[in-house]
N, C-alpha and C positions, 0 to 999 in steps of 0.2 A: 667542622663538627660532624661527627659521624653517626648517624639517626637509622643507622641498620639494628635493626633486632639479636640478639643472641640468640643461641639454641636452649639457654637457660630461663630464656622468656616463653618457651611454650612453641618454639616457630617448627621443632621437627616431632616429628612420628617416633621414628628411631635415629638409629646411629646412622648416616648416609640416604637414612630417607629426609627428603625435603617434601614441604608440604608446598600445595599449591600455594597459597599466599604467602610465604617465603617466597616462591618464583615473584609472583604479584610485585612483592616490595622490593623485589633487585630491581627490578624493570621499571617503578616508580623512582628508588635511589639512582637510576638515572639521568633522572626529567631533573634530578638537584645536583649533580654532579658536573661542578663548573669546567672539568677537566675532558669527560667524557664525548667522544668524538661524534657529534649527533649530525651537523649540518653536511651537506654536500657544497662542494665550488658553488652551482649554482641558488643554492638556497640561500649560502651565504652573503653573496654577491649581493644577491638582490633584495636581504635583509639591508645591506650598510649601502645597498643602493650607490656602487660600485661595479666592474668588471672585474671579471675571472684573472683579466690581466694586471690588476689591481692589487689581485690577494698574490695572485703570482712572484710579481713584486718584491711586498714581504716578505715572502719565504725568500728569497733569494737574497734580500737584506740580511737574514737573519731573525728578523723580529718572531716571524712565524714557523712553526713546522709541523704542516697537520699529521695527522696518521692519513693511512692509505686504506684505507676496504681488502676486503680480500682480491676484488676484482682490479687494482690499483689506483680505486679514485682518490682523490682529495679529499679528507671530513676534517671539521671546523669543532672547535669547542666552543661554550659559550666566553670562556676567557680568552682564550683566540680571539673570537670575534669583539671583545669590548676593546683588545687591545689595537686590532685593524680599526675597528671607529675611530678610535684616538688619533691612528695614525692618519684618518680621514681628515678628522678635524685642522690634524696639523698643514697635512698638503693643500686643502681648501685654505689655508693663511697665508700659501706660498710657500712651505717650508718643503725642501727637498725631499722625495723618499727617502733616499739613506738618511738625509739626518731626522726626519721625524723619527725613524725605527732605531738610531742611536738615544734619541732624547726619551724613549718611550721605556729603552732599557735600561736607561740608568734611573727612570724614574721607579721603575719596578724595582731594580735593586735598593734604588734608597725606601720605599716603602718596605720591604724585605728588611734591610736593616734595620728600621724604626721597629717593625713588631719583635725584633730576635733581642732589640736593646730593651724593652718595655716588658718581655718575658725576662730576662734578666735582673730588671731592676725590682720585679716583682717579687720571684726567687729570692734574692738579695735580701728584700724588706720582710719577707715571711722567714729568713733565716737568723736574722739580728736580733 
């Protein structure tokens, strides 16, 4: 859900002028933006209480693929990182890296297909 303001709500001056609280609330739509690249390796790390070699890993599994800083660090999303805990949880059971990061992707695609079928059926039912 997308909880940005429009320019029709009052947010700009002019045409290309932005107002300060417009700035405000991009940089807030941050702090909720599950995608947005916030954490560092080490922040992240030592949130899921792991090693750098840990998230490493991941990426090279595939499961993960952070953005890079301009300087070319590592930054972590919050949905990155719930997906690494998963894969935390799974290797703490014994299940192998590769395959926790295989089991974690197909669980996302099947979530993935359950909402794309559930907006369909809804479509559907609003159509009939």
């Amino acid at each position: 859900m997308d909880q940005r303001r429009s320019a029709a709500e009052g947010d700009t001056l002019a045409p290309g002028r932005i107002t300060e609280t417009t700035a405000e609330r991009t940089a807030e739509d941050r702090f909720d933006d599950e995608d947005y690249p916030a954490y560092s390796m080490g922040a992240a790390a030592e949130m899921l209480g792991v090693t750098p070699t840990f998230l490493r890993a991941l990426g090279a599994a595939g499961l993960i693929e952070p953005k890079r800083s301009s300087g070319g660090h590592r930054r972590y999303s919050r949905y990155q990182l719930r997906l690494a805990a998963r894969a935390r949880e799974l290797v703490d059971q014994g299940t192998p890296v590769e395959a926790a990061c295989r089991i974690i992707i197909l669980e996302d695609q099947l979530a993935e297909a359950q909402r794309i079928n559930a907006a369909y059926e809804r479509e559907r039912r609003a159509g009939t």
